[in-house]
N, CA and C atoms as a LAMMPS dump frame, in Angstrom:
ITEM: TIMESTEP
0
ITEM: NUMBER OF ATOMS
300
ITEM: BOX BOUNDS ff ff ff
-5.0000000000000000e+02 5.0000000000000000e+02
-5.0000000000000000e+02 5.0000000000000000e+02
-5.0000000000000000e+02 5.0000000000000000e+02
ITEM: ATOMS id mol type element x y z
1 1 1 N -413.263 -431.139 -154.378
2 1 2 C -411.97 -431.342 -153.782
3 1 3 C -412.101 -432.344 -152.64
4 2 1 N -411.274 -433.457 -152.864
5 2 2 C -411.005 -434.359 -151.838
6 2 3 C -410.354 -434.043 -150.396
7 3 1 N -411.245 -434.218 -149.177
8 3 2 C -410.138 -433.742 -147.921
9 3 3 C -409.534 -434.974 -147.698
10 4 1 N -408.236 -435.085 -147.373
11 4 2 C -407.56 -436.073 -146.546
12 4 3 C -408.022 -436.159 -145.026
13 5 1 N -407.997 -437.007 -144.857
14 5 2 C -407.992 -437.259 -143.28
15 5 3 C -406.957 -436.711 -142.334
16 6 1 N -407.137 -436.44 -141.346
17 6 2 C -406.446 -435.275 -140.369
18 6 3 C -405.781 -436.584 -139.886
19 7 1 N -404.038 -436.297 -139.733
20 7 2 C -403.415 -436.988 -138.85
21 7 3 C -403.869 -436.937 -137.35
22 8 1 N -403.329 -437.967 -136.501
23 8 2 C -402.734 -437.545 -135.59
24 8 3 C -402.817 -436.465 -134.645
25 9 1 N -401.332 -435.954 -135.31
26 9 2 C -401.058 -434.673 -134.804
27 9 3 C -401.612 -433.492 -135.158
28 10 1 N -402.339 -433.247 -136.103
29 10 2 C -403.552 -432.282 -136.451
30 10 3 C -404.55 -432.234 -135.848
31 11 1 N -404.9 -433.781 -135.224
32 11 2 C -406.304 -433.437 -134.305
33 11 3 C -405.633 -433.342 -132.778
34 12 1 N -404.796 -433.495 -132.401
35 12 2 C -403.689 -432.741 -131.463
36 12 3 C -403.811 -431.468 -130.997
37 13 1 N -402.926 -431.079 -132.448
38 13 2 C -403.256 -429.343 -132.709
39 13 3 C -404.522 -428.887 -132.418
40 14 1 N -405.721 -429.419 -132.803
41 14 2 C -406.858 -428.99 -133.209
42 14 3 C -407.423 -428.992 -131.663
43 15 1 N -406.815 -429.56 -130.142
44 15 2 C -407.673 -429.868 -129.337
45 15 3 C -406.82 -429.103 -128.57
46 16 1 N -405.782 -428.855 -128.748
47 16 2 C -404.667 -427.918 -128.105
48 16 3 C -405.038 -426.116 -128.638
49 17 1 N -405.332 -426.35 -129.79
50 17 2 C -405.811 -424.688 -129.773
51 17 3 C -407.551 -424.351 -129.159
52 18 1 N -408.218 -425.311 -129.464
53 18 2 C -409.468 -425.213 -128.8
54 18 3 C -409.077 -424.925 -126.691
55 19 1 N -408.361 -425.623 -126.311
56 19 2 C -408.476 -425.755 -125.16
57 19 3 C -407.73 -424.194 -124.892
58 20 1 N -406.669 -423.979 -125.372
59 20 2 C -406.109 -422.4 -125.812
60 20 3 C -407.225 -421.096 -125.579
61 21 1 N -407.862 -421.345 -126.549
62 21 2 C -408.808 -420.112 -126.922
63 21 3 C -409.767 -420.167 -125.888
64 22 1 N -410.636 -421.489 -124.963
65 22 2 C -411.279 -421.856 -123.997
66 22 3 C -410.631 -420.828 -122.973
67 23 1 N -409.602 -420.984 -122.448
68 23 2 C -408.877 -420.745 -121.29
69 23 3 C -408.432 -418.895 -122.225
70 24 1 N -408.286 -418.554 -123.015
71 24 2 C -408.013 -417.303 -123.242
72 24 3 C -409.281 -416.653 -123.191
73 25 1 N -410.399 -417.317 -123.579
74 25 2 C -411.809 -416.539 -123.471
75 25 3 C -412.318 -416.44 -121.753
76 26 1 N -411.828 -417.02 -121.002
77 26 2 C -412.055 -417.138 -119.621
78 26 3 C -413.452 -416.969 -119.172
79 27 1 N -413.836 -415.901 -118.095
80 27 2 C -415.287 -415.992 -117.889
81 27 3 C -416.211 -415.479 -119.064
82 28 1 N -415.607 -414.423 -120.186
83 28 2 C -416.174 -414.403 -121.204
84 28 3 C -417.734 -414.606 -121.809
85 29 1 N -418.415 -414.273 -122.04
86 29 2 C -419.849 -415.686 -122.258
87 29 3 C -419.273 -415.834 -124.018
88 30 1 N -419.713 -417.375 -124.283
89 30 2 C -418.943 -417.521 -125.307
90 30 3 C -419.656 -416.978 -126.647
91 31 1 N -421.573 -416.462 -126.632
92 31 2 C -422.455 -416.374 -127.309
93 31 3 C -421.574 -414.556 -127.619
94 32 1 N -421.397 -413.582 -126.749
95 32 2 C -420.737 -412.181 -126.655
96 32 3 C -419.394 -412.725 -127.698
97 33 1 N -418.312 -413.446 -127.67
98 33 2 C -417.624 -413.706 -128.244
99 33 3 C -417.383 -413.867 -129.669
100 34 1 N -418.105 -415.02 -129.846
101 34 2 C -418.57 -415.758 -130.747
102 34 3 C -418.759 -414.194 -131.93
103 35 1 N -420.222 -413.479 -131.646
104 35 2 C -420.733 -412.821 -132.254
105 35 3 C -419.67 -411.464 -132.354
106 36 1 N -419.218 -411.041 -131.502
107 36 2 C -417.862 -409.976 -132.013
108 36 3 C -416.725 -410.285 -132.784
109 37 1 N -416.803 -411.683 -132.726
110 37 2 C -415.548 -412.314 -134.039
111 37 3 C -415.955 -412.464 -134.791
112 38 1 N -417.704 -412.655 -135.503
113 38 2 C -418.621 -412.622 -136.696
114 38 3 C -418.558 -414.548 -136.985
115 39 1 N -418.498 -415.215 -135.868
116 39 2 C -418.48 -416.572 -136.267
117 39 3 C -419.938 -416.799 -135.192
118 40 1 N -420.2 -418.179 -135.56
119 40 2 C -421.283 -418.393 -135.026
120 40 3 C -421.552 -419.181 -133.89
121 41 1 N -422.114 -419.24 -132.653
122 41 2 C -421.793 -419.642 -131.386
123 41 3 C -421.608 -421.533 -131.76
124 42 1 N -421.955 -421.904 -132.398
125 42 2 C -421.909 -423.281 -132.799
126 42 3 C -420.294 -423.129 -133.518
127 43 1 N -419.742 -422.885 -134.025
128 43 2 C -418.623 -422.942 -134.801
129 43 3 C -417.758 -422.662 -133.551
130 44 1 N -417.735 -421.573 -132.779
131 44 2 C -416.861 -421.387 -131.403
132 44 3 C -417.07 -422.257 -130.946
133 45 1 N -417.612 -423.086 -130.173
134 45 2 C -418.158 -424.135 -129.557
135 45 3 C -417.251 -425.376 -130.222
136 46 1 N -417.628 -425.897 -131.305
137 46 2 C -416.854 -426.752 -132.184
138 46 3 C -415.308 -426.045 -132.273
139 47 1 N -414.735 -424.941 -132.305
140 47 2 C -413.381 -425.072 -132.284
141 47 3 C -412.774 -425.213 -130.642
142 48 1 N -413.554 -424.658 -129.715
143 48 2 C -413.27 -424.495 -128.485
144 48 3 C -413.282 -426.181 -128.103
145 49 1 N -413.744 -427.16 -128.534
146 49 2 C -414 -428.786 -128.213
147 49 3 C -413.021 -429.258 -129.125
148 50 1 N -412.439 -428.911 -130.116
149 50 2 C -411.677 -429.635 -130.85
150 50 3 C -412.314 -430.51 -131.902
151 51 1 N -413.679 -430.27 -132
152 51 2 C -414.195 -430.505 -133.167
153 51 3 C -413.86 -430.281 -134.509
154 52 1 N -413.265 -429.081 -134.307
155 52 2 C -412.733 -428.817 -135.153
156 52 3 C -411.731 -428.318 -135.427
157 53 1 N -410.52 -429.4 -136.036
158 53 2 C -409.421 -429.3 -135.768
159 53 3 C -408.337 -428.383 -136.485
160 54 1 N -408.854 -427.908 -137.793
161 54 2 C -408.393 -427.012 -139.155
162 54 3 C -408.993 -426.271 -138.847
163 55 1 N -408.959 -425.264 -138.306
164 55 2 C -410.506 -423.988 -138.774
165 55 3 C -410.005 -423.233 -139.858
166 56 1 N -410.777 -421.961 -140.445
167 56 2 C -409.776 -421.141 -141.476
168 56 3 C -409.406 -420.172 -140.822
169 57 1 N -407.877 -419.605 -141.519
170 57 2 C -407.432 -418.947 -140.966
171 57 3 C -408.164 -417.377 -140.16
172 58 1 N -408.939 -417.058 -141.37
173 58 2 C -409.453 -415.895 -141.221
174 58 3 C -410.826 -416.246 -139.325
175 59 1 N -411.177 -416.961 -139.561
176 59 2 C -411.822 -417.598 -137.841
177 59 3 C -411.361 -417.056 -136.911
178 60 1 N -409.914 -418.119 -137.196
179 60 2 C -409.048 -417.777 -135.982
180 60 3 C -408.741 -417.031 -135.795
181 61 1 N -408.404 -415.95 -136.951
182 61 2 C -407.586 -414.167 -136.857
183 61 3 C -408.39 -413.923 -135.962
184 62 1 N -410.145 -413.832 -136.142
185 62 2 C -411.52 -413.108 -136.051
186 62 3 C -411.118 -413.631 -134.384
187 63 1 N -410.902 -414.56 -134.1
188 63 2 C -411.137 -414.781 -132.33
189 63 3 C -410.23 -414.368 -131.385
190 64 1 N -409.096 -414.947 -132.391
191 64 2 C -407.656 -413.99 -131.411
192 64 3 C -407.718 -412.812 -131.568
193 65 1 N -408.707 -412.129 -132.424
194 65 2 C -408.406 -409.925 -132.347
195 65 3 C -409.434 -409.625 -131.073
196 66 1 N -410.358 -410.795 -130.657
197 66 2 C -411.516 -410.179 -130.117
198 66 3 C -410.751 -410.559 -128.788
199 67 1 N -410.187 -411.68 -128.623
200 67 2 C -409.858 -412.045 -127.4
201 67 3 C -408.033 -411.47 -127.094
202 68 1 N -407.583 -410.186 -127.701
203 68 2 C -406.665 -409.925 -127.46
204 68 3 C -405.43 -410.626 -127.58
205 69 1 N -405.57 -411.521 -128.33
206 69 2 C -404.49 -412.621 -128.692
207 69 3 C -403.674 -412.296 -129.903
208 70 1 N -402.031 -412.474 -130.287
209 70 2 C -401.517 -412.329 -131.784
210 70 3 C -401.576 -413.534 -132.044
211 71 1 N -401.841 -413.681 -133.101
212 71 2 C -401.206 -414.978 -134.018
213 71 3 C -400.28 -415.59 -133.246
214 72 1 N -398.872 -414.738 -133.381
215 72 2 C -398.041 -415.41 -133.132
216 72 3 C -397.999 -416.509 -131.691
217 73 1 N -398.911 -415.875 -130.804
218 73 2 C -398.828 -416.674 -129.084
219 73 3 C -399.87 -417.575 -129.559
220 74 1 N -400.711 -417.566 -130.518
221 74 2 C -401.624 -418.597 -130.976
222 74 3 C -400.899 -419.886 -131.395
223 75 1 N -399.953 -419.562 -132.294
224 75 2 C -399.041 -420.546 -133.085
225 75 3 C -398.152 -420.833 -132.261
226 76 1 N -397.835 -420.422 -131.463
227 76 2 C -396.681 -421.011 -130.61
228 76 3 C -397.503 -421.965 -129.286
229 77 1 N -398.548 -421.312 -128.888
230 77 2 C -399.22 -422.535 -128.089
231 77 3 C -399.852 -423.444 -129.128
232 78 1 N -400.222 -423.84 -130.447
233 78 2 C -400.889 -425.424 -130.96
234 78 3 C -399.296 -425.575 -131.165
235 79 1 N -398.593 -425.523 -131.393
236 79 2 C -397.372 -426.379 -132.27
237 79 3 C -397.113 -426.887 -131.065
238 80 1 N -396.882 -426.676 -129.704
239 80 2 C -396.404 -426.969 -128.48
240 80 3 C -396.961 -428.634 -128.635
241 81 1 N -395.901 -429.607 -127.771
242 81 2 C -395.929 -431.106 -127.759
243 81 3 C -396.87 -431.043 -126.382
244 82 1 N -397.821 -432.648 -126.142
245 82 2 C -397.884 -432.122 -124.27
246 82 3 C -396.264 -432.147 -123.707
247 83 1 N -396.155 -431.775 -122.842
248 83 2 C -395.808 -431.624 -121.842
249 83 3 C -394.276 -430.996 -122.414
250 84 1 N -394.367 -430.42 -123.437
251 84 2 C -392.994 -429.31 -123.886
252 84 3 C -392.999 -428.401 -123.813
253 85 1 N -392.039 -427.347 -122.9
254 85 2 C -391.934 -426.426 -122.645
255 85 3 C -391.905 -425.12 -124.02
256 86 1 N -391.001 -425.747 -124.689
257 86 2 C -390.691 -424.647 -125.702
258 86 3 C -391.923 -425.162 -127.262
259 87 1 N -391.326 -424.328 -128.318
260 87 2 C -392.174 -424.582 -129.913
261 87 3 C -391.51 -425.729 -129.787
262 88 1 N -392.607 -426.387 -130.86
263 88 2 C -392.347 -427.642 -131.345
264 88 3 C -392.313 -427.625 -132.245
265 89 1 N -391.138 -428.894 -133.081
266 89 2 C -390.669 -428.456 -134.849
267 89 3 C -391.916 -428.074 -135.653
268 90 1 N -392.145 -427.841 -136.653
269 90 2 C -393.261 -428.261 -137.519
270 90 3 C -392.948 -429.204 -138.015
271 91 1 N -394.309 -430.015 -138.555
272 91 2 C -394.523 -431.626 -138.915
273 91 3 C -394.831 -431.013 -140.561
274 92 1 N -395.204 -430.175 -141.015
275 92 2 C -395.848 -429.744 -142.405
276 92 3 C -395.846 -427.967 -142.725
277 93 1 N -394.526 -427.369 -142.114
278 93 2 C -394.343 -426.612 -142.372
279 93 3 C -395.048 -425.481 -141.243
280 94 1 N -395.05 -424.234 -141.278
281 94 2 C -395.477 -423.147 -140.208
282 94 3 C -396.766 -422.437 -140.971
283 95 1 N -397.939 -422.891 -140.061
284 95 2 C -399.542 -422.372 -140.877
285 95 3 C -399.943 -423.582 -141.524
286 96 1 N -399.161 -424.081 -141.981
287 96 2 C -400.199 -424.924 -143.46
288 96 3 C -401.342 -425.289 -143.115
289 97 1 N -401.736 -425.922 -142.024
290 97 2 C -402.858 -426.587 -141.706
291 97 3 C -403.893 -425.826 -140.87
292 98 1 N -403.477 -424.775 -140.578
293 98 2 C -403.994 -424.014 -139.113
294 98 3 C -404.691 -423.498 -140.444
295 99 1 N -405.048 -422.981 -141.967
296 99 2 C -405.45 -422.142 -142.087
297 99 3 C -406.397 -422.79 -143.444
298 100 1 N -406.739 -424.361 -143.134
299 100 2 C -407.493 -424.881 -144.494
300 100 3 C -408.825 -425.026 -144.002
């Protein structure tokens, strides 16, 4: 299977939920984290930098249950524009990309 190249606004998203989960994990150590969400301190690391801008969904479930987060305040902070207060439309629908 061929990946397309990440717009834009996907690697956007992708640096906006990293910086998200950064600031929700707070003093945290990220290695304690990492390993209670069953992902691997290199993969946290890479989503927390925006390395990686798609993660799969099931990741992200795994980090927002450990770090007390729903989905839903997950998805409503990446869709966010900078400097917009409220959600921002979707560009490709609600999830599609957050979960390939």
């Amino acid at each position: 299977m061929v990946r397309l190249p990440l717009t834009p606004a996907e690697i956007e998203r992708g640096q906006r939920l990293g910086a998200f989960l950064r600031r929700a994990r707070g003093d945290r150590p990220m290695l304690d984290t990492a390993l209670r969400a069953g992902v691997s301190p290199e993969t946290l690391r890479k989503i927390e930098s925006g390395r990686v801008a798609t993660p799969a969904f099931p990741t992200i479930a795994a980090i927002a249950d450990v770090l007390g987060l729903s989905l839903d305040a997950v998805w409503s902070e990446i869709k966010r524009s900078d400097g917009e207060a409220g959600l921002a439309r979707s560009d490709r629908g609600a999830g599609e990309r957050l979960a390939s």
